[in-house]
C-alpha positions in Angstrom: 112.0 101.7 91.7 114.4 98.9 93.3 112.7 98.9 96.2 108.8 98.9 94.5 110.5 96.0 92.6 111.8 94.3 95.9 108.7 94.8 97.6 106.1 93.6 94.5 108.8 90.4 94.1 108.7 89.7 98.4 104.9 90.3 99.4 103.1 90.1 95.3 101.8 93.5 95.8 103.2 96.6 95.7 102.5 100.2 94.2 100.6 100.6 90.7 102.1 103.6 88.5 99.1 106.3 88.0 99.1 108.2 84.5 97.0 110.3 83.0 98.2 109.5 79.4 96.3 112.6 77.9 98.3 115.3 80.4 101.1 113.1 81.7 102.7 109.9 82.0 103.4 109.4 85.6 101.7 111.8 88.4 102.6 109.8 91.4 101.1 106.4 92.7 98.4 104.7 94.5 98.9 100.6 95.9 99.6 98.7 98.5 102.7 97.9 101.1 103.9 96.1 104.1 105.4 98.9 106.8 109.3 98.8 107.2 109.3 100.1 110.3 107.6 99.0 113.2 103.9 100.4 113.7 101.6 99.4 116.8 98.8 97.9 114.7 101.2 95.4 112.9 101.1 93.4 110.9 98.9 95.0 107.9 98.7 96.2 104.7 98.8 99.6 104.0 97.1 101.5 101.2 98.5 104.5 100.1 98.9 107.5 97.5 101.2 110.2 96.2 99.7 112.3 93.6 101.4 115.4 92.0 99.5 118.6 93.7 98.8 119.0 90.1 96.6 116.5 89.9 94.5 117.0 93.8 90.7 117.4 93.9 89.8 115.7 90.7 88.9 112.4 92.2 91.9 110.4 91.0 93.2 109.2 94.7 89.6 107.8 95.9 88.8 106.3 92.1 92.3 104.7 92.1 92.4 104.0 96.1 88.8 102.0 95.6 90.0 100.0 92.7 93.3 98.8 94.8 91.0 97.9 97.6 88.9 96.0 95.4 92.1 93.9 94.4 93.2 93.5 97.9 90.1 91.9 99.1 89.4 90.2 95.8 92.3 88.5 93.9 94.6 89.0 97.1 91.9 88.2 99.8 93.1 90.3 102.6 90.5 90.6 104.9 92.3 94.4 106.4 93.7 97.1 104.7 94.9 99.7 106.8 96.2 103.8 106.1 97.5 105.9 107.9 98.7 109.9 107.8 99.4 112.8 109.5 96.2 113.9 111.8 97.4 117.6 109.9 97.2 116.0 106.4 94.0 116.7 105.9 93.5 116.0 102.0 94.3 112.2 102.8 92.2 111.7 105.3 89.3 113.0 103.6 90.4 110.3 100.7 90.4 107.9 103.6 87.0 109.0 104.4 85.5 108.8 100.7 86.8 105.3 100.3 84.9 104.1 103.0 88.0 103.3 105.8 86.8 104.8 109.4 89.3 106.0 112.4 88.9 104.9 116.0 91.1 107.9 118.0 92.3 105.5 120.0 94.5 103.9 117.4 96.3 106.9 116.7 99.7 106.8 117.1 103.4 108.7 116.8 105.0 107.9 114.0 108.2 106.0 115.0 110.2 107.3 112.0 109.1 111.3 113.1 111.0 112.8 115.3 109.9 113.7 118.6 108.5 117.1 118.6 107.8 117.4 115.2 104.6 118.3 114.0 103.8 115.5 111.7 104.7 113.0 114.5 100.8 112.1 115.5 99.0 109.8 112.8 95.8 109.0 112.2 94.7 105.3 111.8 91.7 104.4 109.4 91.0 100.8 108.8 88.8 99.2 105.9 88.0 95.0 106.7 87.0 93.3 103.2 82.9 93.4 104.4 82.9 96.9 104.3 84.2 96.9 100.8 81.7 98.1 98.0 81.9 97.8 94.3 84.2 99.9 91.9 84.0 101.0 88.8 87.1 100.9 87.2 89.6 97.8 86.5 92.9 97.9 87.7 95.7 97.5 85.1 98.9 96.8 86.1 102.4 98.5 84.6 103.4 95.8 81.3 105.9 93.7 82.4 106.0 94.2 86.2 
């Protein structure tokens, strides 16, 4: 949480909590960051999501992904939002695909914090720009107090 906090307080975005108040409280999370680390398309903004395996193939990561895009290019105006994944993680990219991002191959790219070798060392890029952004239906509510 210190270093959601840091990064909402630094860049005034961050990661939005993801409940499902009727099953759980917290199943994982869904917003945006800055990369850490250094990444060959940089700089961006990165969308991403971590949902309990629970909670997969319901349509929670593309309704929740579309209504953080919709806040990136509205109240934040970003005119890119990038993600990027594993080329094995397969569930991801097909959320990629259903929010409307695409991948050029050639921006693909070894993970500089994988180790050489390792499987999940080759990413995939996808990139959404703000025209290509559609309407969603859902509002975006942040955590009380954050």
């Amino acid at each position: 949480m210190d270093r959601v906090d840091r990064h909402q307080a630094e860049h005034g975005f961050g990661l939005f909590a993801v409940e499902r108040p009727e099953i759980a409280p917290f199943i994982g999370y869904i917003g945006l960051l800055v990369p850490a680390y250094e990444v060959p398309f940089a700089p961006c903004v990165e969308i991403g999501w971590r949902l309990a395996k629970a909670h997969w193939g319901i349509g929670l990561a593309p309704e929740g992904a579309r209504a953080v895009l919709e806040y990136a290019f509205g109240p934040l105006g970003l005119a890119e939002v990038v993600s990027f994944t594993s080329a094995l993680n397969q569930p991801s990219i097909r959320v990629m695909e259903k929010i409307g991002m695409s991948r050029d191959p050639q921006d693909d790219f070894d993970h500089p914090k994988v180790p050489e070798g390792h499987p999940l060392r080759r990413h995939v890029l996808y990139r959404i720009r703000s025209s290509q952004q559609g309407p969603c239906s859902r509002q975006l509510n942040p955590i009380p107090g954050r």
